[in-house]
Every structure is written in C-alpha cells, then in structure tokens.
C-alpha positions in Angstrom: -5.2 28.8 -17.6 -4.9 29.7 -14.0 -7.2 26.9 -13.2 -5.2 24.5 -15.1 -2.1 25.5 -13.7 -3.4 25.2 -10.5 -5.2 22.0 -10.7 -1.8 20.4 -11.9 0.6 22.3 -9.2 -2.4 20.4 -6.8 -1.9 16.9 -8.6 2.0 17.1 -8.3 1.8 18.1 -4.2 -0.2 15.4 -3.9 1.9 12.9 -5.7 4.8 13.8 -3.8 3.0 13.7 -0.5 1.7 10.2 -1.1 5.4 9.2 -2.1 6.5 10.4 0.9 4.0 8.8 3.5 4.2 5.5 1.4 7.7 5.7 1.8 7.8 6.0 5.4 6.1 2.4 5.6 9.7 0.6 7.1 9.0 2.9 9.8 6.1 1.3 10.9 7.0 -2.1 9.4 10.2 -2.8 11.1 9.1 -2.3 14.4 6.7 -4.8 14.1 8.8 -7.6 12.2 11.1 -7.0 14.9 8.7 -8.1 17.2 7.6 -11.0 15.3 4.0 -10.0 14.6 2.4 -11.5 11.4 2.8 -9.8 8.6 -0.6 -10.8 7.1 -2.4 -10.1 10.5 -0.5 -6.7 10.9 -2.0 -5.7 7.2 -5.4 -6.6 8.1 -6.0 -4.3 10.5 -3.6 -1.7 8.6 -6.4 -1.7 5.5 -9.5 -2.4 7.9 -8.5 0.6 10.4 -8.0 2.5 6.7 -11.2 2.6 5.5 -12.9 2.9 8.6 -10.7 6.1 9.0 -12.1 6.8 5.9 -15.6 5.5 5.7 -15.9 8.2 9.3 -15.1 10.9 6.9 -17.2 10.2 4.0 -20.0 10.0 6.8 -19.3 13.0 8.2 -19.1 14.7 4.4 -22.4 13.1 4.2 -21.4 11.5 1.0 -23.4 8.1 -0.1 -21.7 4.6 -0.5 -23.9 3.5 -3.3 -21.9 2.3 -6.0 -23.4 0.6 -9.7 -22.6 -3.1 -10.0 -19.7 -2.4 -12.6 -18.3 0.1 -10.3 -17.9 -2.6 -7.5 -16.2 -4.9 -9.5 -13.5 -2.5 -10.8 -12.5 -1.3 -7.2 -12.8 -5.1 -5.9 -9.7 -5.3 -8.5 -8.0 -2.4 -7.2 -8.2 -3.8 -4.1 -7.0 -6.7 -4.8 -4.1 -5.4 -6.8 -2.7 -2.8 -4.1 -3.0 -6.3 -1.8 -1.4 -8.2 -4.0 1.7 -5.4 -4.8 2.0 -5.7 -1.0 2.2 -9.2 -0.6 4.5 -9.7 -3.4 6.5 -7.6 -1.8 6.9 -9.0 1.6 7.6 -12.2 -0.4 10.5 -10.6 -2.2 11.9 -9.7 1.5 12.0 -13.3 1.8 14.3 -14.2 -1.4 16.6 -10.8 -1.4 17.2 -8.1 0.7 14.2 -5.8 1.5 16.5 -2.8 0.0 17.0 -4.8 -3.2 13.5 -5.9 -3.5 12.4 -2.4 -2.9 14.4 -1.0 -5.2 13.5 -3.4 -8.1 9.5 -2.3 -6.9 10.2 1.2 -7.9 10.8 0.8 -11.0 6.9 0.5 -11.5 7.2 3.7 -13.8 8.7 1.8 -16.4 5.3 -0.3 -16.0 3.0 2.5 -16.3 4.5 4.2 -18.6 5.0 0.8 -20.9 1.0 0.0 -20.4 0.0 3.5 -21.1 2.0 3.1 -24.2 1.2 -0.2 -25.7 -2.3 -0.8 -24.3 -3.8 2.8 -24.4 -1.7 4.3 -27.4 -0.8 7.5 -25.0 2.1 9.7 -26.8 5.3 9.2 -24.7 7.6 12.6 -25.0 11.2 12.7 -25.0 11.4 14.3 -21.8 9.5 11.4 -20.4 11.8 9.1 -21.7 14.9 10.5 -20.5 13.3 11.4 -17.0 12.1 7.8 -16.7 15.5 6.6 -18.0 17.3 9.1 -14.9 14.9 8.0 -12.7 15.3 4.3 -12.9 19.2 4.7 -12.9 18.9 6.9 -9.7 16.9 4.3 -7.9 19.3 1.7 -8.8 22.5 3.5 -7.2 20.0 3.8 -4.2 20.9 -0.1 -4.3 24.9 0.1 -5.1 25.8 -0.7 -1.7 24.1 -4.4 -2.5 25.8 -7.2 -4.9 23.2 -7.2 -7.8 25.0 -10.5 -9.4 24.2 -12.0 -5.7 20.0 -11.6 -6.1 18.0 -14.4 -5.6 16.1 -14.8 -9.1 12.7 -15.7 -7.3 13.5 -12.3 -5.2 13.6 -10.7 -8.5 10.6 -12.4 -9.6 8.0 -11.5 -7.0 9.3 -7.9 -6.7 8.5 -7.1 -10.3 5.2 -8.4 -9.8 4.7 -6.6 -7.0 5.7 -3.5 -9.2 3.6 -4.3 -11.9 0.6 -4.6 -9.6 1.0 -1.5 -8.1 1.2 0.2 -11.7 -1.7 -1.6 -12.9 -3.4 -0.5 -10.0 -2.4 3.3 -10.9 -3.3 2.0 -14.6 -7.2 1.1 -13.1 -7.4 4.7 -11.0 -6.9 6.6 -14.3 -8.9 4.7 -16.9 -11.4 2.9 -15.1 -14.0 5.8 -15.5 -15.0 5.4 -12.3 -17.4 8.1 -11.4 -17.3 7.8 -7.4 -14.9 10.7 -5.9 -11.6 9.6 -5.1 -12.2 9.3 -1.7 -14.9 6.7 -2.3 -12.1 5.1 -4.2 -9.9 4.7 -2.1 -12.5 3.7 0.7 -13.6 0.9 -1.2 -9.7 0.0 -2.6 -8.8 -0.6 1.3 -11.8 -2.5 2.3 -11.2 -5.4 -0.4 -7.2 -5.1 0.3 -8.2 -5.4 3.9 -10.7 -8.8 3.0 -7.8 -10.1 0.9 -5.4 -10.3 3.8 -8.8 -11.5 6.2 -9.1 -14.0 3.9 -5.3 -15.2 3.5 -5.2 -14.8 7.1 -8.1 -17.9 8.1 -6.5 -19.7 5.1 -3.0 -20.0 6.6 -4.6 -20.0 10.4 -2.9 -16.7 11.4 -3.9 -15.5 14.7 -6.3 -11.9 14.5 -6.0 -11.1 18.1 -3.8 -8.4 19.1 -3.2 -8.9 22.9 -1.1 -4.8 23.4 -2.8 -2.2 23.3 0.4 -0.5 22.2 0.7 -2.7 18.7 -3.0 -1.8 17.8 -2.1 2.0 18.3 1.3 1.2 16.2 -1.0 -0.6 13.1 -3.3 2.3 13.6 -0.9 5.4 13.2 0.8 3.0 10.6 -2.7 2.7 8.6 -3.4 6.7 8.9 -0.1 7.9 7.7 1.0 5.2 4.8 -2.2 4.3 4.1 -5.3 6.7 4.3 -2.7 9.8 3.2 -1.2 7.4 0.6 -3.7 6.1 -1.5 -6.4 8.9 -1.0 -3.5 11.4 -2.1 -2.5 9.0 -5.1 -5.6 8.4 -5.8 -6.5 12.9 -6.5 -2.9 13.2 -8.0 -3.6 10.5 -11.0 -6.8 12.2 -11.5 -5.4 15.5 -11.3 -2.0 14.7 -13.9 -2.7 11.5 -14.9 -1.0 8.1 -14.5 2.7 8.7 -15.8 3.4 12.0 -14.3 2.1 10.5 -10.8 4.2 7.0 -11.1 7.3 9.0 -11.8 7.0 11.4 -8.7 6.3 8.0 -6.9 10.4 7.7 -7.1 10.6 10.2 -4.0 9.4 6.9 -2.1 12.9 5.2 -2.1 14.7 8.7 -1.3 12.2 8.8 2.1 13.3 4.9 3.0 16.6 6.2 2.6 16.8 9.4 5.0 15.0 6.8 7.6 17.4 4.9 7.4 20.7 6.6 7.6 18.6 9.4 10.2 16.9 6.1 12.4 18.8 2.8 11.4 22.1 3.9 11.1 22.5 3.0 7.7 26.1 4.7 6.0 25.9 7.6 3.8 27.5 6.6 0.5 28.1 7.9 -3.0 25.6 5.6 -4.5 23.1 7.0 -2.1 23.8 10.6 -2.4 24.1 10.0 -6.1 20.7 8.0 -6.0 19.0 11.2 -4.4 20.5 13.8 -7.2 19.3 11.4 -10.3 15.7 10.5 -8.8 15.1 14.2 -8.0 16.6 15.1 -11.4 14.1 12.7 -13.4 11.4 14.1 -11.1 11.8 17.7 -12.7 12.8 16.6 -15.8 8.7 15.0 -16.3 7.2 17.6 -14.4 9.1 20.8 -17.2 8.2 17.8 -19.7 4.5 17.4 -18.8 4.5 21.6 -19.0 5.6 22.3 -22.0 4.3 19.6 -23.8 0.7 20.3 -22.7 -1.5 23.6 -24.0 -3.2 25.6 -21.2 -6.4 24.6 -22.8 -5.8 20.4 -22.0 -6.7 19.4 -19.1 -4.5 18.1 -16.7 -5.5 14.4 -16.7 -4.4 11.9 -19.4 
C-alpha cells in the first residue's frame, strides 16, 4: 500500500512539475517573437538541443537506444503529434489572441478524458466529471478579460486541434505499450518533433543559422526547462497515474502563464483571473481525492 501510495504521490509531483515548466514557455517564446526570429527555426533547435540533452544522459546511464521496428513507429507519431500540437498552436496566435488560443488548448482534458471513454471503455467517476467540468470553467475565466463572441473561428479551429493533438499524444504515452523507459520516450518523441520542424523549415526556406550567440543560449535554456523537464516529467506522471489524472493537473499550465504575466508583462489582476486560479486548483483536488478513493490500495496506479 505504501508503495502504491507513493508511486502515485510521485506521478502527481511530476504532473504538476511538467505543467509548470510547460507553462513557463511565453517566457522564453516572447522574447524571441519580439525579436522576430522564426518560429519554426527557433523550435528546431528547441527539440534538437532536447534530445541531445537527453540522449547525453541516457549515455551517461549507459542505457541502449535499440528500439523494435513497431516501437519506432509509435514514437515517430508521438513526435509528430507533440509537433503538430505546437504548430497548431502558433497558428492559432495568428487568427486570435495567444491568451484565447491558449486557453481554448487547455481544454485538452476534455479530449483525454472523451478518448479514454469512447475509444478505450475506461470508467469515468463522478468526481472526474465535476473536476473536469471546474476545471474547464476555471480556465475559461482565465480568458474573461477577452470578447469570446469576437474570436476568429479559424483561431478556434487550429487551437482545438492543437489540443486534441497534445491529448492524443498523452492518449499514445499511456496505451502504446511501449516497453522503452520513459526517458527513451521522450528522447525519441523530441528527435522526430525536432525533424518535423527541420523538415517544415527547408520546405518554407527558413533560415537555420543563428548568427548570437546569446539567442542559441536563450533556445537552449528554453529547450531544458519547457522541454526536457516537460515531456520527460509527463511522460513518468502518465505512467505513474495514468492519462486523465495527468491531463487534468496539466490545468496548472494556464495558472503559470498567468503569474508571468501579471509578475513580468504587466498584465492586470482581475476577478476573472483570481477566480480562474481558485476553480482550476479546485478541479485539480477534486480528481486527485477522486482518483483516491475510487482506487483500492491493491490497483496500481496506472490506468
């Protein structure tokens, strides 16, 4: 029981620190935009410098990169699917406000939880459906500061899909049967996300060279901390408490990109934010009582 217990207290401290680092990516992002550097360029190196941060450590853990054939397929569509999340996002930016669009991307929950349901028959609690239900209504008064009537439908569009890749992509992690270690996962996850933006890159001629030395350190720190942390935390947390528990917790995300932005932007406290904060954290330990109680010490943590 102890080991259960402690496995799953593991899975939710992970979740929570990969919603934090993922959510400090307008931190790094900004700065660059700002600057005018290529967004597709700028995630190339982000994934590359990834898994070679990571490929160095499962060198140094002496862990072999041999995969089976049906193994390299499956992670060749989780790279391509945590790519493709990006990408829709940054598109959304285009058609709405980044705040809208990344509101509407955290409602990938919903997504998981929907999939989990309809595709894979998993049992859905009450407690997960109110906490889900909180949650979504807590990221959308993140937003109330923003005229919803006003959005851009094609905003709307390409944020979803950027939400549902990113919760098929958690979908994959947890059901895939993978039988590399999550590290190996996620190694393998960055490197195809990284030859998805190489390749998108050469197809719309965007330049790969990085003439400061200070923008390669920026992309680098920015790949270590939203990146490597991220998706190698996600990653263990799925594992650890499975898909739905781990999507929920990703809410915290949004509440991050808020704090950086009143705390480095300047952005105005309002009631919708403060009110945002209470319902997302609300939901949060509304699943994680829910996923207690309705689980016996003898189950184990994943779904």
């Amino acid at each position: 029981m102890n080991s259960v217990m402690g496995s799953k207290l593991r899975g939710y401290l992970l979740a929570v620190l990969s919603s934090i680092s993922y959510g400090l990516i307008p931190l790094f992002m900004l700065p660059l935009k700002a600057v005018g550097f290529p967004v597709d360029t700028t995630l190339v190196y982000r994934f590359s410098l990834a898994a070679l941060f990571i490929g160095i450590y499962l060198v140094i853990k002496k862990e072999s990169f041999k995969i089976s054939f049906r193994e390299l397929l499956t992670l060749m569509a989780l790279g391509c699917l945590f790519a493709m999340s990006s990408d829709f996002l940054f598109i959304g930016y285009d058609y709405a406000s980044p705040g809208i669009a990344s509101t509407i991307l955290f409602v990938f929950p919903v997504f998981v939880a929907l999939i989990m349901v309809f595709f894979f028959k998993e049992k859905i609690s009450k407690g997960t459906v109110w906490s889900l239900f909180i949650t979504v209504c807590g990221i959308f008064a993140l937003s109330t500061k923003e005229a919803f009537l006003d959005i851009n439908p094609l905003g709307v569009l390409f944020s979803l899909l950027s939400a549902l890749s990113y919760a098929l992509y958690i979908v994959v992690v947890n059901k895939a049967k993978i039988s590399a270690s999550g590290t190996k996962i996620t190694f393998y996850s960055l490197g195809f996300s990284a030859v998805f933006y190489l390749l998108k890159s050469l197809i719309f001629r965007e330049t790969l060279v990085v003439h400061d030395p200070k923008i390669l350190l920026h992309i680098a720190i920015f790949a270590l901390v939203t990146t490597v942390v991220s998706v190698t935390s996600l990653v263990y947390a799925i594992q650890l408490i499975g898909s739905t528990p781990t999507a929920i917790l990703g809410a915290l995300e949004p509440i991050v990109a808020v704090c950086i932005s009143v705390i480095l932007f300047g952005e105005k406290l309002t009631a919708g934010l403060f009110a945002g904060i209470f319902l997302i954290l609300l939901g949060v330990i509304i699943n994680i009582i829910s996923d207690n109680r309705n689980k016996s010490p003898e189950e184990p943590a994943t779904s």
